[in-house]
PyMOL Python script that loads the backbone (N, CA, C, O; Angstrom):
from pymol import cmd

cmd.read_pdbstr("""\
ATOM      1  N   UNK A   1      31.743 105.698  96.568  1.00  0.00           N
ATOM      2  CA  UNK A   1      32.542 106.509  97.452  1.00  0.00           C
ATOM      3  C   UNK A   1      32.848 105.687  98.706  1.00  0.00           C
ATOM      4  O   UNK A   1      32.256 104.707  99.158  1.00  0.00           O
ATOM      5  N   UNK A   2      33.710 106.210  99.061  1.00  0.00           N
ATOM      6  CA  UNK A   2      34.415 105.141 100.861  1.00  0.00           C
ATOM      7  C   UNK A   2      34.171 105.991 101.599  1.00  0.00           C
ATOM      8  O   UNK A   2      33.693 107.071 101.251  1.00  0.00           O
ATOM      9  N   UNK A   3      34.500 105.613 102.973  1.00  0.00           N
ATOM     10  CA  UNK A   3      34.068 106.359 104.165  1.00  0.00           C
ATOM     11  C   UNK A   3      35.353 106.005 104.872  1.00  0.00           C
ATOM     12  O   UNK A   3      35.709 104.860 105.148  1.00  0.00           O
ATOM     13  N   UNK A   4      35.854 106.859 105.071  1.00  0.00           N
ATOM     14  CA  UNK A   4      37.311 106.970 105.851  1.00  0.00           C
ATOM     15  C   UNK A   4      36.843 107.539 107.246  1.00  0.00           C
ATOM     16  O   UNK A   4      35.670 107.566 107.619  1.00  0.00           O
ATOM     17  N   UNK A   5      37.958 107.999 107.979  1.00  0.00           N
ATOM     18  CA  UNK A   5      38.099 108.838 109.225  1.00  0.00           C
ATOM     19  C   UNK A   5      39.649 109.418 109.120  1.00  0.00           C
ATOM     20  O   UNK A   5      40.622 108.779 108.721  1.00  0.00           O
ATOM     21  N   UNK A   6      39.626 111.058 109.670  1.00  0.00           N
ATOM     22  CA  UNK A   6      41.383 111.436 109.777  1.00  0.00           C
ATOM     23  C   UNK A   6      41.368 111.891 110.803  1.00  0.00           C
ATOM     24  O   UNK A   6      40.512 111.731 111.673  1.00  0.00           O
ATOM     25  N   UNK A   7      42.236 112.468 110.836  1.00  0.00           N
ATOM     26  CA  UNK A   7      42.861 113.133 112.329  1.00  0.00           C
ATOM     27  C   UNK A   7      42.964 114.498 111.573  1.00  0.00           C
ATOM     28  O   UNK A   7      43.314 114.495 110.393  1.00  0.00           O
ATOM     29  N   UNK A   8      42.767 115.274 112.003  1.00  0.00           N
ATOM     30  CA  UNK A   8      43.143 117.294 111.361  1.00  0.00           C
ATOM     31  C   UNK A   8      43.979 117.649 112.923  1.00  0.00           C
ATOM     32  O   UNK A   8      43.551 117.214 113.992  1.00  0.00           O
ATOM     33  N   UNK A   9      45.278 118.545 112.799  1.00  0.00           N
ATOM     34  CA  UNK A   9      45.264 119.479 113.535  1.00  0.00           C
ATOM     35  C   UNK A   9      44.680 120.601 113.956  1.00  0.00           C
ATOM     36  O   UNK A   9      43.786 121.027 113.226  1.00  0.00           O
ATOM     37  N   UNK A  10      44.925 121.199 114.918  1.00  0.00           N
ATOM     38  CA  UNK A  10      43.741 122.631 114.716  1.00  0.00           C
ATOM     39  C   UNK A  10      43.827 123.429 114.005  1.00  0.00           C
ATOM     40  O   UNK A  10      42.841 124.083 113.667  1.00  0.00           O
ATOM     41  N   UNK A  11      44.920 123.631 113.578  1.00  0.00           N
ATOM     42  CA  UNK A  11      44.731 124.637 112.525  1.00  0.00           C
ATOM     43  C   UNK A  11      44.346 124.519 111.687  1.00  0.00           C
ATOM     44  O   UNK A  11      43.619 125.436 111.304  1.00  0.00           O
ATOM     45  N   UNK A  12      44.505 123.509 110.916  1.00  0.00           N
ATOM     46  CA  UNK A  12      43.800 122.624 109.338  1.00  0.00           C
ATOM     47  C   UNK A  12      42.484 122.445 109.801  1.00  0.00           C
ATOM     48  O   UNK A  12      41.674 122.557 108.881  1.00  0.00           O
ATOM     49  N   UNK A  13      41.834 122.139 111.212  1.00  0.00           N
ATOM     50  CA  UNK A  13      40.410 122.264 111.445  1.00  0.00           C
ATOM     51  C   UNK A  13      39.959 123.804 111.433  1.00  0.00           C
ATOM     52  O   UNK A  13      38.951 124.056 110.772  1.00  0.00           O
ATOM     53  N   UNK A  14      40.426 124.573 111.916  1.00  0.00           N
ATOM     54  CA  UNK A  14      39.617 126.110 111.574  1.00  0.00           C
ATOM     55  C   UNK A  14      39.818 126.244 110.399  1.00  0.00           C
ATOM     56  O   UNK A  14      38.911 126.679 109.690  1.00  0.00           O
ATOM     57  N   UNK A  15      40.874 125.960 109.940  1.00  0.00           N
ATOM     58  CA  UNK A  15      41.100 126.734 108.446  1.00  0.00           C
ATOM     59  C   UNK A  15      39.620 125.656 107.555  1.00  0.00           C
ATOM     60  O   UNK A  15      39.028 126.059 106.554  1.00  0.00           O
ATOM     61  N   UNK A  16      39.436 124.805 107.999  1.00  0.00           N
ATOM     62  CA  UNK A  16      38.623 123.983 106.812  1.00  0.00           C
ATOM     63  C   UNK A  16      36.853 124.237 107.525  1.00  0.00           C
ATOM     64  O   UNK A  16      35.876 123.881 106.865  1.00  0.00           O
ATOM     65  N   UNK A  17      36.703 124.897 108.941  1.00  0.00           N
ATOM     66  CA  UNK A  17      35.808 125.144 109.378  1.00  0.00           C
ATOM     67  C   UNK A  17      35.305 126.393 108.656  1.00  0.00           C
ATOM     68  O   UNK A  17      34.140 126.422 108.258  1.00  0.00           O
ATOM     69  N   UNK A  18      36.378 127.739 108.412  1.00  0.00           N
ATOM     70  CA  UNK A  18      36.245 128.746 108.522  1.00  0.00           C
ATOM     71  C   UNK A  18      35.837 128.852 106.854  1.00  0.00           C
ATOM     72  O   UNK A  18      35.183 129.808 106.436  1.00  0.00           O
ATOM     73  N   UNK A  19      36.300 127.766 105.975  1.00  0.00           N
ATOM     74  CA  UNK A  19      36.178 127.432 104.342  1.00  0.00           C
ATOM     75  C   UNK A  19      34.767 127.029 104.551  1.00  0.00           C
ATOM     76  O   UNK A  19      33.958 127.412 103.705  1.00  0.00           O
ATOM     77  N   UNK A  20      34.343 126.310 105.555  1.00  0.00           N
ATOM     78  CA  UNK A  20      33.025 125.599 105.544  1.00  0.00           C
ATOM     79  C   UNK A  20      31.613 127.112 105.156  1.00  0.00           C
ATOM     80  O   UNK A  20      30.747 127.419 104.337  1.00  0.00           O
ATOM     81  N   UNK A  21      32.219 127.558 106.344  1.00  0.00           N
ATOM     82  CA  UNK A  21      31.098 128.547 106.561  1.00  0.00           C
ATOM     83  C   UNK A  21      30.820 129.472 105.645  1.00  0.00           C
ATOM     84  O   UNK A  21      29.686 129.850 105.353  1.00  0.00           O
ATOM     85  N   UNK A  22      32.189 129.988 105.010  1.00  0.00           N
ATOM     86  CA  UNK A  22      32.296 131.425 103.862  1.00  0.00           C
ATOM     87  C   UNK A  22      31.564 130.262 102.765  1.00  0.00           C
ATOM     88  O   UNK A  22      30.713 130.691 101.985  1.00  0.00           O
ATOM     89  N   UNK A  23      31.864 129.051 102.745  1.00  0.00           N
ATOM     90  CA  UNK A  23      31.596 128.570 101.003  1.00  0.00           C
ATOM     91  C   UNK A  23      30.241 127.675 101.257  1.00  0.00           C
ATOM     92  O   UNK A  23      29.909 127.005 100.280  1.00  0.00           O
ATOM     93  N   UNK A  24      29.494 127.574 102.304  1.00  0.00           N
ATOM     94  CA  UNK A  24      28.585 126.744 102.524  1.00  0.00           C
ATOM     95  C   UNK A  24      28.669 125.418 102.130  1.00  0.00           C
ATOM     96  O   UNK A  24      27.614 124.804 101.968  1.00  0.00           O
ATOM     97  N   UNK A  25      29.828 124.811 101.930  1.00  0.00           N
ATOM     98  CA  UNK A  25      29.944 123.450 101.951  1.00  0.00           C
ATOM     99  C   UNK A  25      30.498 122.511 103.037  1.00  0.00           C
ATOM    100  O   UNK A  25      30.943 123.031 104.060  1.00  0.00           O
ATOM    101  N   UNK A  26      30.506 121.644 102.952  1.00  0.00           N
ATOM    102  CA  UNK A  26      30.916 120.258 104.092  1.00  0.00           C
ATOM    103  C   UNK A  26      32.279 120.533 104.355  1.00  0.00           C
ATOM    104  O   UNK A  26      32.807 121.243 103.498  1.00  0.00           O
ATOM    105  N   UNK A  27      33.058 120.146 105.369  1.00  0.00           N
ATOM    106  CA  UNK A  27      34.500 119.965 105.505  1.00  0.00           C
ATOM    107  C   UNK A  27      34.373 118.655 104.513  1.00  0.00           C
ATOM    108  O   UNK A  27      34.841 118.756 103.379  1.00  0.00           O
ATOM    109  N   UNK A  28      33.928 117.784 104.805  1.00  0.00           N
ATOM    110  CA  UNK A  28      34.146 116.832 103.260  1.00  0.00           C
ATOM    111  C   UNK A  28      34.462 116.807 102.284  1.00  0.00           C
ATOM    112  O   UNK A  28      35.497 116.358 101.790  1.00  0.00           O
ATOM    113  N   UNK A  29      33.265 117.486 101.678  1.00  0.00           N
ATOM    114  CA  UNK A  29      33.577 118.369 100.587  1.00  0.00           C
ATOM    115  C   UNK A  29      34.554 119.096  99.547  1.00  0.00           C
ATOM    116  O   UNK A  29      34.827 119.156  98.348  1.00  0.00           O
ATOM    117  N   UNK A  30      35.045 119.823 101.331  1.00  0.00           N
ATOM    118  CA  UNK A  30      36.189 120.967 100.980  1.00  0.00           C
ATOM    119  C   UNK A  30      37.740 119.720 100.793  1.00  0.00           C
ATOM    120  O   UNK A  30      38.590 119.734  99.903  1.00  0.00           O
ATOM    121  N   UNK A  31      37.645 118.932 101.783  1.00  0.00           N
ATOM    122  CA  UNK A  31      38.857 117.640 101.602  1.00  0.00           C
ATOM    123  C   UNK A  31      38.839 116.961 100.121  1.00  0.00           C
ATOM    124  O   UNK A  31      39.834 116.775  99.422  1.00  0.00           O
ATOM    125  N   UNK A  32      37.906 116.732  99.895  1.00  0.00           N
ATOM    126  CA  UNK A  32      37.679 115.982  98.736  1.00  0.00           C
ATOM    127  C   UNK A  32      38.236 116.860  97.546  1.00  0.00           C
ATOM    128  O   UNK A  32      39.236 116.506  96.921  1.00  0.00           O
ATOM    129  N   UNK A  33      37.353 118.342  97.181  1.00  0.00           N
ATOM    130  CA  UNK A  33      38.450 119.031  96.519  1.00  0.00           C
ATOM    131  C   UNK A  33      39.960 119.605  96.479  1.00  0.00           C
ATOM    132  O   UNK A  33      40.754 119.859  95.573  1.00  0.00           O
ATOM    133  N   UNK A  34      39.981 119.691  97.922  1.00  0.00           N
ATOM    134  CA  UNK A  34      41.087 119.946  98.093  1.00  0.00           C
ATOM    135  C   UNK A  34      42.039 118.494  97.290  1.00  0.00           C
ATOM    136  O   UNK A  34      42.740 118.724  96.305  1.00  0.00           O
ATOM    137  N   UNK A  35      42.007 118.099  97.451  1.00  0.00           N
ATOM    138  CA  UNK A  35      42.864 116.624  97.149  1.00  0.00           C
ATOM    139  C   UNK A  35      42.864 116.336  95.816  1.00  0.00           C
ATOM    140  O   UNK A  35      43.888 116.116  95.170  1.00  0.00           O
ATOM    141  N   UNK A  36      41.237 116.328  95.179  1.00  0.00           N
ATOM    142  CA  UNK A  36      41.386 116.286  93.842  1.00  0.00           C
ATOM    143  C   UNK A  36      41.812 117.075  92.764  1.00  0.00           C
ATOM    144  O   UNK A  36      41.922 116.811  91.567  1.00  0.00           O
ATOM    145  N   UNK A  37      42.127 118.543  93.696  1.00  0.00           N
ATOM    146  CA  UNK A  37      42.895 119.172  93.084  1.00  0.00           C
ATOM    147  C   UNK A  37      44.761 119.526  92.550  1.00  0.00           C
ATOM    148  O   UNK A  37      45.459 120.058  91.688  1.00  0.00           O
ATOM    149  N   UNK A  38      44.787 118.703  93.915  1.00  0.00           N
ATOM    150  CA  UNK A  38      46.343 118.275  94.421  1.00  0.00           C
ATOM    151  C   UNK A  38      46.745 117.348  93.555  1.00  0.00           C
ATOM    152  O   UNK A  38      47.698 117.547  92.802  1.00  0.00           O
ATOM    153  N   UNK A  39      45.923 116.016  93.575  1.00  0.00           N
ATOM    154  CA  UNK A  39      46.645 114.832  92.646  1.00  0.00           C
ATOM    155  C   UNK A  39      46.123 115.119  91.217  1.00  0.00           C
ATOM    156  O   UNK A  39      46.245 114.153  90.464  1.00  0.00           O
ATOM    157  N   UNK A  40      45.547 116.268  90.653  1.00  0.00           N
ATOM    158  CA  UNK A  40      45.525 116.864  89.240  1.00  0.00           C
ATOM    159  C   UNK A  40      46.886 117.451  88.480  1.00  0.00           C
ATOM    160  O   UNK A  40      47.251 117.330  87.311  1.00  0.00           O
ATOM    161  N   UNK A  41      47.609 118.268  89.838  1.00  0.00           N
ATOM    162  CA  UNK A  41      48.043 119.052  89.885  1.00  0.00           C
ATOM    163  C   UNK A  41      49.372 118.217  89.848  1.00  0.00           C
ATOM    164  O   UNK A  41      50.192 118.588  89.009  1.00  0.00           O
ATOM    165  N   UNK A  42      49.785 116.886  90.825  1.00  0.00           N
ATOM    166  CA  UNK A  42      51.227 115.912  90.473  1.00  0.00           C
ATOM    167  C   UNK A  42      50.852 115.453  89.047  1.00  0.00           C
ATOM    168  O   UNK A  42      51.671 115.458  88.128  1.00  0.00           O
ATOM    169  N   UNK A  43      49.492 115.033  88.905  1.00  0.00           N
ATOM    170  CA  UNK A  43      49.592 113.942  87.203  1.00  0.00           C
ATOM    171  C   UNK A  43      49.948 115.271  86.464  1.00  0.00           C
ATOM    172  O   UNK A  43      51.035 114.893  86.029  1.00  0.00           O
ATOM    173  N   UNK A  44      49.832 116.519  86.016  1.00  0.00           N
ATOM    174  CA  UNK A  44      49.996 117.710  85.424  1.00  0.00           C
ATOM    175  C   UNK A  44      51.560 117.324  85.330  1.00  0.00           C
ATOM    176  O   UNK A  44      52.114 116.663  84.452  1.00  0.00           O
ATOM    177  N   UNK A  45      52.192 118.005  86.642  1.00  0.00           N
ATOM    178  CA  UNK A  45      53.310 118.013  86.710  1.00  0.00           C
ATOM    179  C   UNK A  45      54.560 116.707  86.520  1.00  0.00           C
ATOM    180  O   UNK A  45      55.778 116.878  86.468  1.00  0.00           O
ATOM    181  N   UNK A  46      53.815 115.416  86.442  1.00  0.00           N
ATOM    182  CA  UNK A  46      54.665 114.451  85.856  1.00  0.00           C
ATOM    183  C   UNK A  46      54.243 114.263  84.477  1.00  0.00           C
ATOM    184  O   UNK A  46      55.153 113.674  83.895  1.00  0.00           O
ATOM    185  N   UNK A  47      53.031 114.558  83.502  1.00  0.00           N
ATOM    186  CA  UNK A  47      53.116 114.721  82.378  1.00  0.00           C
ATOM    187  C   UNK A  47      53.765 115.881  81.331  1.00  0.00           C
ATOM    188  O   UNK A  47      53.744 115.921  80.101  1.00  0.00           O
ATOM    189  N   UNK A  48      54.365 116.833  82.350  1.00  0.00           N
ATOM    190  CA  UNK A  48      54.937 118.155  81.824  1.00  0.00           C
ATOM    191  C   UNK A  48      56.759 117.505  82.164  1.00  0.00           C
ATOM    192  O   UNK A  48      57.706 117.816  81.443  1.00  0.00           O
ATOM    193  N   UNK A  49      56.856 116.752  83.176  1.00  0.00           N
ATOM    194  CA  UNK A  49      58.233 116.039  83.290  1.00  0.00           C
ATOM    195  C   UNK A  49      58.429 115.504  81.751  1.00  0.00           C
ATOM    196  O   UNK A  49      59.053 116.044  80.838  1.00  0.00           O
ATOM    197  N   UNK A  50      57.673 114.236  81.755  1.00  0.00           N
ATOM    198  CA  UNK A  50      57.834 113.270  80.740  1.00  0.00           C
ATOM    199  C   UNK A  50      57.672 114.209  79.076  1.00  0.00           C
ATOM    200  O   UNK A  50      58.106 113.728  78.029  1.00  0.00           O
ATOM    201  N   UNK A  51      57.118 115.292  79.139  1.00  0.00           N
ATOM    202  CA  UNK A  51      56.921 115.912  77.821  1.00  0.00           C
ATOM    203  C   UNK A  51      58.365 116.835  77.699  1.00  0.00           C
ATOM    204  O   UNK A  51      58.781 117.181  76.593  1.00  0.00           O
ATOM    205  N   UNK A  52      59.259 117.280  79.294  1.00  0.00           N
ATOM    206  CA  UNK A  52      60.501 117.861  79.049  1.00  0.00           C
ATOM    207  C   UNK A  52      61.818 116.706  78.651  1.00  0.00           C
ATOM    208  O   UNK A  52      62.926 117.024  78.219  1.00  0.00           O
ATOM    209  N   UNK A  53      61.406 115.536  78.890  1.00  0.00           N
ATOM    210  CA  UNK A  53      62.304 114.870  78.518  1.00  0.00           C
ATOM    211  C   UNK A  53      61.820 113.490  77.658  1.00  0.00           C
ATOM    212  O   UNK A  53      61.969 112.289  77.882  1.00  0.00           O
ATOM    213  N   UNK A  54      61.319 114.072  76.816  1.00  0.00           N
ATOM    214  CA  UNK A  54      60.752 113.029  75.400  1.00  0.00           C
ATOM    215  C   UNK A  54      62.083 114.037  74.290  1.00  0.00           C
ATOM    216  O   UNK A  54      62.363 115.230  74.171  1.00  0.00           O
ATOM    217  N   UNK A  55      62.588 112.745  73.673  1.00  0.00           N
ATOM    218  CA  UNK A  55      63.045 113.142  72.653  1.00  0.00           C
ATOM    219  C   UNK A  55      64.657 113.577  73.076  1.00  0.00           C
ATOM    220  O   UNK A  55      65.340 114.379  72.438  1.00  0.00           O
ATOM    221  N   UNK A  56      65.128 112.774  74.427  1.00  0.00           N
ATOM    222  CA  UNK A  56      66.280 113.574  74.522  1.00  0.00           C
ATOM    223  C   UNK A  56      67.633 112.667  73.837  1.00  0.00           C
ATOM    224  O   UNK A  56      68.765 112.957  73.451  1.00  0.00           O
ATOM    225  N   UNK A  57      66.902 111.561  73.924  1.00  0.00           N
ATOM    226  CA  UNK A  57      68.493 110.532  73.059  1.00  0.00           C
ATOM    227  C   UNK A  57      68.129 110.997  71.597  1.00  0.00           C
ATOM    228  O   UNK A  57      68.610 110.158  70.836  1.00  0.00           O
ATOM    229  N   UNK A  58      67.346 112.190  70.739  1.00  0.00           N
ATOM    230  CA  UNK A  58      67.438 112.143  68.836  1.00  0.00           C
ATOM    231  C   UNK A  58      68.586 112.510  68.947  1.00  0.00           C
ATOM    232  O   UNK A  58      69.346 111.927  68.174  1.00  0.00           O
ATOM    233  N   UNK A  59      69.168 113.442  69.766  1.00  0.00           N
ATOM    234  CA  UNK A  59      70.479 113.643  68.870  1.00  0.00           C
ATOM    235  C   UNK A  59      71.302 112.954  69.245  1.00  0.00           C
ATOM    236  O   UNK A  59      72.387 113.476  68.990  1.00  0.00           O
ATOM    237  N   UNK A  60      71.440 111.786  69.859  1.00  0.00           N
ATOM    238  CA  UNK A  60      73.099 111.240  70.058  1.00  0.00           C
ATOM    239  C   UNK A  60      73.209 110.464  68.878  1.00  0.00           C
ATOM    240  O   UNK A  60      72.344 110.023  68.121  1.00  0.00           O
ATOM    241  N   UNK A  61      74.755 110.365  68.872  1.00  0.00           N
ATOM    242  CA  UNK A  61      75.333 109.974  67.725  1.00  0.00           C
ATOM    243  C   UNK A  61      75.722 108.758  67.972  1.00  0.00           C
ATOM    244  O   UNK A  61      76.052 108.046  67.024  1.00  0.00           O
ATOM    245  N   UNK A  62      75.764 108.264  69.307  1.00  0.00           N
ATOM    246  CA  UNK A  62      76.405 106.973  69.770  1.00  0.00           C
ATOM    247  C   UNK A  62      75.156 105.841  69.758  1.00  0.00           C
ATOM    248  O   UNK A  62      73.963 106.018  70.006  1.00  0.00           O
ATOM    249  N   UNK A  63      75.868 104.620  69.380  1.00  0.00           N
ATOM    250  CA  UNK A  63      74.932 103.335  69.449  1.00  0.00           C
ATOM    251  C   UNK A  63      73.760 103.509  71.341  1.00  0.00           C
ATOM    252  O   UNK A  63      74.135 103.233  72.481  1.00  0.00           O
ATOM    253  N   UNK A  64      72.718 103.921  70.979  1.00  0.00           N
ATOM    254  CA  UNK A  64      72.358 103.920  72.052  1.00  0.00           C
ATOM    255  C   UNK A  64      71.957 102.445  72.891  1.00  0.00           C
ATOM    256  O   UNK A  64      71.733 102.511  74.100  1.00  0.00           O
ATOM    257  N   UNK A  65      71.908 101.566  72.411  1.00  0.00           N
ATOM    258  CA  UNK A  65      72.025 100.008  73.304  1.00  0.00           C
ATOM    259  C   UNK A  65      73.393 100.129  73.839  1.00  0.00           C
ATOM    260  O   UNK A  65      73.532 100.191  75.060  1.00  0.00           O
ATOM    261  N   UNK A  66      74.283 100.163  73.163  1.00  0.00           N
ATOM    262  CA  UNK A  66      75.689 100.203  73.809  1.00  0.00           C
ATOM    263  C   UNK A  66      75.737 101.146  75.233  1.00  0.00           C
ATOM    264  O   UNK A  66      76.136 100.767  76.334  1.00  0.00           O
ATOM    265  N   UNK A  67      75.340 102.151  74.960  1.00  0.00           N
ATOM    266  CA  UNK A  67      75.464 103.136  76.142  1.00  0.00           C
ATOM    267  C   UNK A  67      74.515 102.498  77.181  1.00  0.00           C
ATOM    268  O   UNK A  67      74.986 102.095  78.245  1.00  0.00           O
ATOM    269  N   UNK A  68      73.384 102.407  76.953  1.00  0.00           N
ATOM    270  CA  UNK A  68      72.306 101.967  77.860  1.00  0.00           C
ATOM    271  C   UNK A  68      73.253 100.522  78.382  1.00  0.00           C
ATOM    272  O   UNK A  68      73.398 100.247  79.574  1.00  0.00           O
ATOM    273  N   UNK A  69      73.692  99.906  77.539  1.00  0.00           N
ATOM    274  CA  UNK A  69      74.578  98.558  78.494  1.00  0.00           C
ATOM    275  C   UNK A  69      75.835  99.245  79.152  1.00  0.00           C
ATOM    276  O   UNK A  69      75.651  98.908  80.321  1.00  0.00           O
ATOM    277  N   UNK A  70      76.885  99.921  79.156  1.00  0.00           N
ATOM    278  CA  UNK A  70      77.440 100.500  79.604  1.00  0.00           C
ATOM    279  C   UNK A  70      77.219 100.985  80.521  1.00  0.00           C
ATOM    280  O   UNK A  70      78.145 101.070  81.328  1.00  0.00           O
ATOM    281  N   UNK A  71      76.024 101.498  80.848  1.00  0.00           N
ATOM    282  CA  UNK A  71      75.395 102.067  82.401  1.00  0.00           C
ATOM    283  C   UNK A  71      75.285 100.586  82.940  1.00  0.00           C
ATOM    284  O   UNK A  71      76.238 100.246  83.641  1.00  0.00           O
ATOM    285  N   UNK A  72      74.710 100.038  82.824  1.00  0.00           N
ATOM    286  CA  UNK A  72      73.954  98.932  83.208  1.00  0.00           C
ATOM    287  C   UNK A  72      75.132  97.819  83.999  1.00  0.00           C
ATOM    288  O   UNK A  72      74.875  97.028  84.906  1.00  0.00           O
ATOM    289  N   UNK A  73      76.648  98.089  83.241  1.00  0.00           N
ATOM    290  CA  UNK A  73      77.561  96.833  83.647  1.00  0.00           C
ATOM    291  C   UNK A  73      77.935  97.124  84.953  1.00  0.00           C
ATOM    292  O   UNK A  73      78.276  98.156  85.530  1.00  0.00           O
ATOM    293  N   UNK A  74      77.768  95.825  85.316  1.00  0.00           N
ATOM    294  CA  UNK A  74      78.273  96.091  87.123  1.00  0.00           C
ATOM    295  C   UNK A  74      77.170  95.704  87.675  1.00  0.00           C
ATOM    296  O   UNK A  74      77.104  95.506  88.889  1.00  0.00           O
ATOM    297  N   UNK A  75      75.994  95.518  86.738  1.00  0.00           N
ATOM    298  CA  UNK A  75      74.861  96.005  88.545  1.00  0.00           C
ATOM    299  C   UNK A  75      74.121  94.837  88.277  1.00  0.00           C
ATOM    300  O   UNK A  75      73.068  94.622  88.876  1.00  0.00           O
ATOM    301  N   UNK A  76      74.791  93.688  87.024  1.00  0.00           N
ATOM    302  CA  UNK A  76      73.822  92.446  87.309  1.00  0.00           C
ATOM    303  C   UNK A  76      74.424  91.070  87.960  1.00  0.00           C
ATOM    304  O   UNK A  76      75.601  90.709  87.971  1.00  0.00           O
ATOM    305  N   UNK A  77      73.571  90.577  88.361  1.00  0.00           N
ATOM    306  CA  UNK A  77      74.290  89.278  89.686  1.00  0.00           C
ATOM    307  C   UNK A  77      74.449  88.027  88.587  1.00  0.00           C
ATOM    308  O   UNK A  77      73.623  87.447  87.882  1.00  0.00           O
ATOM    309  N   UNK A  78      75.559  87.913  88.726  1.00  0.00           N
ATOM    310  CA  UNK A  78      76.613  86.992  88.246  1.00  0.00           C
ATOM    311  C   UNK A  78      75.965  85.722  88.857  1.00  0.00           C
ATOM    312  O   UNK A  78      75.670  85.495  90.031  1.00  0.00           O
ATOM    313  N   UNK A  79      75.831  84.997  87.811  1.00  0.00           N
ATOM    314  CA  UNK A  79      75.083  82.951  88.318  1.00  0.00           C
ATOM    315  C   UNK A  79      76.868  82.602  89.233  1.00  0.00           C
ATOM    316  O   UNK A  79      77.951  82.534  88.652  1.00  0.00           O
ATOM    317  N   UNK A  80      76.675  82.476  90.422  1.00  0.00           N
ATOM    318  CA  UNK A  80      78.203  81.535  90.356  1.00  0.00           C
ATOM    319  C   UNK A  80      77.770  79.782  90.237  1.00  0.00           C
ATOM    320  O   UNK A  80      78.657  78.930  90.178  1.00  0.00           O
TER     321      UNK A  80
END
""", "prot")
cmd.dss("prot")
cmd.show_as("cartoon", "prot")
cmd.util.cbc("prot")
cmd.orient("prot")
């Protein structure tokens, strides 16, 4: 584990004081879950991205290299 330092506003300090006392744990503690619940919660939500858009080129009918180069023309630097 590391040992950091933050800055809290006051309100995020009572609110994590007032969590301290009802739940008998550390403001530490409460940061630490708090957070590990948060970056559960983006990897969730970018594996529910990537699972809405798996599978979206089966149905094209078009050469998909062609298209994928077609986007692509224009945006590479020319040797002069």
């Amino acid at each position: 584990m590391k040992r950091t330092q933050i800055y809290l506003d006051e309100e995020i300090y009572k609110y994590l004081k007032a969590e301290s006392k009802r739940t008998g744990k550390s403001l530490s503690e409460i940061i630490r879950e708090k957070l590990r619940t948060d970056i559960k919660k983006s990897k969730e939500n970018l594996l529910e991205a990537i699972k809405e858009t798996a599978g979206i080129w089966q149905y094209k009918t078009e050469d998909i290299e062609k298209t994928i180069r077609t986007l692509r023309k224009g945006k590479r630097i020319d040797n002069i």
